[in-house]
OpenMM code with the backbone's topology and positions (N, CA, C; nanometers):
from openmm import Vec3, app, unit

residues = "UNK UNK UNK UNK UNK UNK UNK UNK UNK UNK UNK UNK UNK UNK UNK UNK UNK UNK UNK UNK UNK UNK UNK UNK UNK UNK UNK UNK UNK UNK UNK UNK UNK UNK UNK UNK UNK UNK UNK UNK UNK UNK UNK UNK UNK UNK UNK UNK UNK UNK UNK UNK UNK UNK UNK UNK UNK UNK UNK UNK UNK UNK UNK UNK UNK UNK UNK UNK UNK UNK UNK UNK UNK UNK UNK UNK UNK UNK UNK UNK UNK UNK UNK UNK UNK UNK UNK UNK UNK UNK UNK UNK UNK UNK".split()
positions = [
    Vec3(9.5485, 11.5197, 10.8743),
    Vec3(9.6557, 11.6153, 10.8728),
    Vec3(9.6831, 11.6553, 10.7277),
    Vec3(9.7497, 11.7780, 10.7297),
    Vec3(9.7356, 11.8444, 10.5784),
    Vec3(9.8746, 11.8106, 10.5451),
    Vec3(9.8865, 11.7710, 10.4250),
    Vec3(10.0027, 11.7202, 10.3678),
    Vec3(10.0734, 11.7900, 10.2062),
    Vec3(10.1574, 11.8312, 10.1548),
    Vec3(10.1956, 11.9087, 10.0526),
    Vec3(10.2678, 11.7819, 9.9759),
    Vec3(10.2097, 11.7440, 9.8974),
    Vec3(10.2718, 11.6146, 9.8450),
    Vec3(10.3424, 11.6679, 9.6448),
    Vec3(10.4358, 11.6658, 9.6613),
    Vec3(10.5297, 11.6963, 9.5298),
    Vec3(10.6196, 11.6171, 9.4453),
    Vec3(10.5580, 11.6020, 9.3709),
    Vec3(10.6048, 11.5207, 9.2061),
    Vec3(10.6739, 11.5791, 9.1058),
    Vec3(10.8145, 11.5538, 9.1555),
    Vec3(10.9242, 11.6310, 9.0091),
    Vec3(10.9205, 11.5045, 8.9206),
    Vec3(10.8813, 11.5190, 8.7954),
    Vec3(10.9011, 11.3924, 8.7267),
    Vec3(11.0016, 11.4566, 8.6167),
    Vec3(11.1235, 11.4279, 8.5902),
    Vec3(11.2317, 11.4026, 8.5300),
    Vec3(11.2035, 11.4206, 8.3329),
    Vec3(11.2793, 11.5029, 8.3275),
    Vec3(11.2283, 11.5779, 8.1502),
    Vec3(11.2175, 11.4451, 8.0311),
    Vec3(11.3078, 11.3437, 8.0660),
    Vec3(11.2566, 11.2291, 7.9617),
    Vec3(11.1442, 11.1375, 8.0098),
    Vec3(11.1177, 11.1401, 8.1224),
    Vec3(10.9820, 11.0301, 8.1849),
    Vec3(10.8736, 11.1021, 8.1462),
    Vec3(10.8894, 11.2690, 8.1522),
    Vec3(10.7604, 11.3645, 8.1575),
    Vec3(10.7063, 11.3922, 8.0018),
    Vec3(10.8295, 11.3676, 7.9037),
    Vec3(10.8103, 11.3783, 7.7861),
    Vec3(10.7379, 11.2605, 7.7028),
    Vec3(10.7712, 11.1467, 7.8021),
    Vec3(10.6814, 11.0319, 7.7229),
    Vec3(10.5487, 11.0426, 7.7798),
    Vec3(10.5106, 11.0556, 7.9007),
    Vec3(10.3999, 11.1083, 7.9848),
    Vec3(10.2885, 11.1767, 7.8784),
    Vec3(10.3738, 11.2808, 7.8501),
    Vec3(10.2733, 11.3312, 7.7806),
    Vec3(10.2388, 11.3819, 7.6565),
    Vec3(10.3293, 11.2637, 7.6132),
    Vec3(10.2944, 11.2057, 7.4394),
    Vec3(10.1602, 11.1183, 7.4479),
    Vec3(10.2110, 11.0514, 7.5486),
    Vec3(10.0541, 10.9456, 7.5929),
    Vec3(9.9218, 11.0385, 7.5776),
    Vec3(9.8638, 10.9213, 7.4776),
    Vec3(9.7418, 11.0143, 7.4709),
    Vec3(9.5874, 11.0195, 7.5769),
    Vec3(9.6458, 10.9148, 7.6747),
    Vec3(9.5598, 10.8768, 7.8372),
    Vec3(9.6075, 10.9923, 7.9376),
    Vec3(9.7344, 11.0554, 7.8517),
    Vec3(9.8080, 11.1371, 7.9948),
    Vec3(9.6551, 11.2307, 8.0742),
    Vec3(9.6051, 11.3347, 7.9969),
    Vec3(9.4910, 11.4372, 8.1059),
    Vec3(9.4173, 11.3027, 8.1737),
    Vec3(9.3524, 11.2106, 8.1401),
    Vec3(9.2507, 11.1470, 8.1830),
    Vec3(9.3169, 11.0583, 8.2714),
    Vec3(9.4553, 11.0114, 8.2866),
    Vec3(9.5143, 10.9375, 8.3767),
    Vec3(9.4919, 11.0440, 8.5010),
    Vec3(9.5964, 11.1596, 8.4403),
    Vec3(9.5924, 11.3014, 8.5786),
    Vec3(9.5066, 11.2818, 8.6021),
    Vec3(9.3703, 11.2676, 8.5711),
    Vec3(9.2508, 11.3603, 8.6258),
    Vec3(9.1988, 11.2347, 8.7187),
    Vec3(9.2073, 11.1073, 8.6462),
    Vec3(9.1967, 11.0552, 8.7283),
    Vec3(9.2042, 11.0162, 8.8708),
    Vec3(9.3720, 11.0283, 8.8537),
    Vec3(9.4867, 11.0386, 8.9605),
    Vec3(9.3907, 11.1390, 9.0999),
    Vec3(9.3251, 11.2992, 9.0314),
    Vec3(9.3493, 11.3456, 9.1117),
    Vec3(9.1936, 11.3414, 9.1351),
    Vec3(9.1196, 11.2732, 9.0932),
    Vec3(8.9774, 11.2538, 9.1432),
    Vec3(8.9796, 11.1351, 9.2862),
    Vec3(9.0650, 11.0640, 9.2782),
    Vec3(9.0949, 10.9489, 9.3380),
    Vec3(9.1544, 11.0061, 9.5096),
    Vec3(9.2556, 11.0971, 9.5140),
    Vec3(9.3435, 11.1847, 9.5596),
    Vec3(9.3135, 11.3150, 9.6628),
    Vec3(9.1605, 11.3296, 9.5799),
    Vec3(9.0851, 11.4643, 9.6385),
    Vec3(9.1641, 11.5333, 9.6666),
    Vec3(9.2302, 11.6389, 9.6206),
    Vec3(9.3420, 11.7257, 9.6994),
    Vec3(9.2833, 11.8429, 9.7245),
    Vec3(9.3136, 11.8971, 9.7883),
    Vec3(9.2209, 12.0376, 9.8575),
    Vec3(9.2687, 12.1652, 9.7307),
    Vec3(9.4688, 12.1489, 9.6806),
    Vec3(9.4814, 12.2194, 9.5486),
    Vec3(9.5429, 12.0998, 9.4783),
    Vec3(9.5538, 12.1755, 9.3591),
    Vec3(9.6477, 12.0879, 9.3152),
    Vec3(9.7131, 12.1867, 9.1793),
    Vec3(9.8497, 12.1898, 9.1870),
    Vec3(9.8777, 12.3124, 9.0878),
    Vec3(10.0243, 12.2123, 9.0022),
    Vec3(10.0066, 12.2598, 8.8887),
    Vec3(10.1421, 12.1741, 8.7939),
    Vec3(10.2458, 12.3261, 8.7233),
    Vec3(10.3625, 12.2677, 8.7645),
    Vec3(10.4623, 12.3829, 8.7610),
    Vec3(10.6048, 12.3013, 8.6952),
    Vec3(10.6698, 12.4081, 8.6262),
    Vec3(10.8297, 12.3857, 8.6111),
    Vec3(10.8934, 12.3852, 8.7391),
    Vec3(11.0069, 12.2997, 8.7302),
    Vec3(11.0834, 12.3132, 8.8584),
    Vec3(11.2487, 12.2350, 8.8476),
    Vec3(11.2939, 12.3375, 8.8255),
    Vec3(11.4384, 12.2932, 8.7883),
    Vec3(11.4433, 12.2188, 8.7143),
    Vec3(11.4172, 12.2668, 8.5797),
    Vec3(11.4304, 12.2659, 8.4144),
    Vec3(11.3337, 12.0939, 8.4013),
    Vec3(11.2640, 12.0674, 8.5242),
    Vec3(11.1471, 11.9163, 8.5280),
    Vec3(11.0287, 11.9283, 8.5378),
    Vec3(10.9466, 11.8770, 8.4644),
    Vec3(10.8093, 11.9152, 8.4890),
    Vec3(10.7482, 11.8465, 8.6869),
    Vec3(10.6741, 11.9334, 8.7430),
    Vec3(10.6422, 11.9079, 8.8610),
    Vec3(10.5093, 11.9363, 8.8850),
    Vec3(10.4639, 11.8744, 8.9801),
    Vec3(10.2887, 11.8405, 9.0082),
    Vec3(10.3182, 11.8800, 9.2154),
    Vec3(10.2118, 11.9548, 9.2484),
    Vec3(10.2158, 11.9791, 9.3770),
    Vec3(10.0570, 11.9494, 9.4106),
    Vec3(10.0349, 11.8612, 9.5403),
    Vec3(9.9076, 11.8790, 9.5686),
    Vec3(9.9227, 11.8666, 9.7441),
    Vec3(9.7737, 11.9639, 9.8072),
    Vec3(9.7395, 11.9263, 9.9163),
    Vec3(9.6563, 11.8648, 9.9112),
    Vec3(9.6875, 11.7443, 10.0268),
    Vec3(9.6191, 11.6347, 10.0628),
    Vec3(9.6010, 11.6404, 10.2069),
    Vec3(9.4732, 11.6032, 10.2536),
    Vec3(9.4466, 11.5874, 10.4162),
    Vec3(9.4720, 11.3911, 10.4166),
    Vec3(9.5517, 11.3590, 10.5176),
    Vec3(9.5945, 11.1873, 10.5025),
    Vec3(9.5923, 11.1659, 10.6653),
    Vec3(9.4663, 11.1031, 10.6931),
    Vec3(9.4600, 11.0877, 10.8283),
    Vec3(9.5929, 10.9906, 10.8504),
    Vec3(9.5706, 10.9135, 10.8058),
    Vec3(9.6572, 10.7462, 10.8482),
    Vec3(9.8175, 10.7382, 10.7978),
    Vec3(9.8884, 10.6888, 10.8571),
    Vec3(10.0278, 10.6950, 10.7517),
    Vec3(9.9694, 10.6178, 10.6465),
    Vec3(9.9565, 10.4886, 10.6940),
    Vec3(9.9206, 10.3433, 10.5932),
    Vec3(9.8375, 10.4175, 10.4486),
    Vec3(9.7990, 10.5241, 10.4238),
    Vec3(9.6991, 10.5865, 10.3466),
    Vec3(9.8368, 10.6364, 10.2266),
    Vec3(9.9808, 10.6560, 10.2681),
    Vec3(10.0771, 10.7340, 10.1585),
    Vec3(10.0710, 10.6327, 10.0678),
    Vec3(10.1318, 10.5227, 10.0810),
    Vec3(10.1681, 10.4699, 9.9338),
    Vec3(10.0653, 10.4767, 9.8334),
    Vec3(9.9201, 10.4522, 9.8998),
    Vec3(9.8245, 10.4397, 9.7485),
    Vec3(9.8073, 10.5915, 9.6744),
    Vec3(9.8725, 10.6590, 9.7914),
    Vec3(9.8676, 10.8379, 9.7507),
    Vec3(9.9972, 10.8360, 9.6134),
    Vec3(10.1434, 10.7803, 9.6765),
    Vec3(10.2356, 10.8318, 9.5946),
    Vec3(10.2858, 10.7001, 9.5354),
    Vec3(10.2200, 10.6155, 9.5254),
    Vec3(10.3021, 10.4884, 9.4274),
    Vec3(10.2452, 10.5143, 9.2665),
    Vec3(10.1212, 10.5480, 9.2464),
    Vec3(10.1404, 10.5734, 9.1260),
    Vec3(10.2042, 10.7087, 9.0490),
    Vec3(10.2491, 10.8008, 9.1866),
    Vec3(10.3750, 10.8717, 9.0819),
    Vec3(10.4923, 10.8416, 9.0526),
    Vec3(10.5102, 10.7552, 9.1633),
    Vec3(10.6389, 10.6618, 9.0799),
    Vec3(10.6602, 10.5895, 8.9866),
    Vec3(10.5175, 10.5192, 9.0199),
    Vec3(10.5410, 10.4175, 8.8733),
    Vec3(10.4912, 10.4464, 8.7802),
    Vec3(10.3636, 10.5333, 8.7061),
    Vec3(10.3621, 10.5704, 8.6197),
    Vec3(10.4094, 10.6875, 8.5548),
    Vec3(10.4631, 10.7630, 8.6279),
    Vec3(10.5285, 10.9003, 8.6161),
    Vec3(10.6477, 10.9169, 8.5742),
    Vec3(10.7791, 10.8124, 8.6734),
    Vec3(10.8812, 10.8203, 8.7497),
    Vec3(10.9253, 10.9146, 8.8392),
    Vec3(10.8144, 10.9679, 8.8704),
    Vec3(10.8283, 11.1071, 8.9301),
    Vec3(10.9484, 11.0555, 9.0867),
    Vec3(11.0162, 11.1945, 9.1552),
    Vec3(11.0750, 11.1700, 9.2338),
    Vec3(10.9463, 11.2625, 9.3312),
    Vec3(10.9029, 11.1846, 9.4618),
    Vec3(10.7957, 11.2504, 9.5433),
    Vec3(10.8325, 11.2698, 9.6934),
    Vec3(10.7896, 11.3982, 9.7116),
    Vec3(10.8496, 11.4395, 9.8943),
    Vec3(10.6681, 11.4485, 9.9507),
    Vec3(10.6732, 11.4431, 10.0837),
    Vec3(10.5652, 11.4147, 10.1126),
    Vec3(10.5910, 11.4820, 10.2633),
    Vec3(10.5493, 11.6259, 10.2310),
    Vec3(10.5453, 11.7505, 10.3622),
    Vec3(10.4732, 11.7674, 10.4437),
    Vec3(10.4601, 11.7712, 10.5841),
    Vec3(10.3236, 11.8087, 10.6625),
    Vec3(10.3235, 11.9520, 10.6465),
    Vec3(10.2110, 12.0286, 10.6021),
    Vec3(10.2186, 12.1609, 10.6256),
    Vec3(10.0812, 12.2307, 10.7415),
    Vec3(10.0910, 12.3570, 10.7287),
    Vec3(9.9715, 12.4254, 10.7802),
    Vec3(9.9578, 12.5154, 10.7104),
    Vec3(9.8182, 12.5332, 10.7374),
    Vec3(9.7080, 12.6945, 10.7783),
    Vec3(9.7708, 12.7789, 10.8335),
    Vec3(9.7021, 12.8930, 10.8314),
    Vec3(9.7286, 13.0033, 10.9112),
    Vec3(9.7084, 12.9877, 11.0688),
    Vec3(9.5503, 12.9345, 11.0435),
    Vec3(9.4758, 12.8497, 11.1790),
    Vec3(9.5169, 12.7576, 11.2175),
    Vec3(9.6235, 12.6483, 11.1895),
    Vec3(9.6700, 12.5778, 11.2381),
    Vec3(9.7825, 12.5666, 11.3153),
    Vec3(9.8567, 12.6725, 11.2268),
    Vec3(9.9683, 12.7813, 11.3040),
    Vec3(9.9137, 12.8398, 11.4653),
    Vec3(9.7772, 12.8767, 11.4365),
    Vec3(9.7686, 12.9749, 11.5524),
    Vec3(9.7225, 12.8579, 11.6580),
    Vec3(9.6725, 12.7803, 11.6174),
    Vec3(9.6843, 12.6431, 11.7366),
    Vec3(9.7862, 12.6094, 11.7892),
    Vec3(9.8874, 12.5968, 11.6845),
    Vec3(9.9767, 12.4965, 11.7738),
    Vec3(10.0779, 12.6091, 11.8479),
    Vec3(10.0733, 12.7195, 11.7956),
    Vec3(10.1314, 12.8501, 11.8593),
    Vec3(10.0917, 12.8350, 12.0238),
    Vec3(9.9566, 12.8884, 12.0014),
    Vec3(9.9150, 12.8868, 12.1324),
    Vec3(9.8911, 12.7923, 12.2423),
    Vec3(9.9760, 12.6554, 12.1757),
    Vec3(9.9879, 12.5371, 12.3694),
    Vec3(10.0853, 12.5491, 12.4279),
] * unit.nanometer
topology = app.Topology()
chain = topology.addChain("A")
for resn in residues:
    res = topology.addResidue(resn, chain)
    for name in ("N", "CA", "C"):
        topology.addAtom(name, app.Element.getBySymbol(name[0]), res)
């Protein structure tokens, strides 16, 4: 299932973040690990924020998804089911 998973991390956590000089290679890490179908980094109410889709068959599969934005981030993380267009038109049509 397709999932919209979002990381506001907080202007003093985000500022030490990325003084760190591991910060790109942690991200990239993060999101090699993560596979996200996007993954886009945005302002969001004056906090730096990270958005990615993720397909997460299993529940048991979230925490290893969003524990390291908590703990290395402090990010605050929501974790959305979304759709497709095509997925829309599935569940439209039962």
């Amino acid at each position: 299932m397709r999932f919209l998973v979002r990381a506001k991390i907080p202007a003093e956590a985000g500022n030490k973040m990325v003084q760190d000089p591991n910060f790109l290679k942690n991200l990239e890490e993060y999101t090699n690990k993560v596979k996200p179908e996007a993954a886009y980094f945005l302002p969001l109410d004056g906090d730096r924020a990270m958005t990615f889709i993720l397909n997460i068959d299993n529940n048991y599969e979230v925490p290893s998804l969003v524990e390291p934005l908590f703990q290395r981030m402090g990010a605050k993380v929501e974790v959305i089911p979304v759709m497709n267009f095509d997925d829309l038109k599935k569940g439209i049509s039962i």
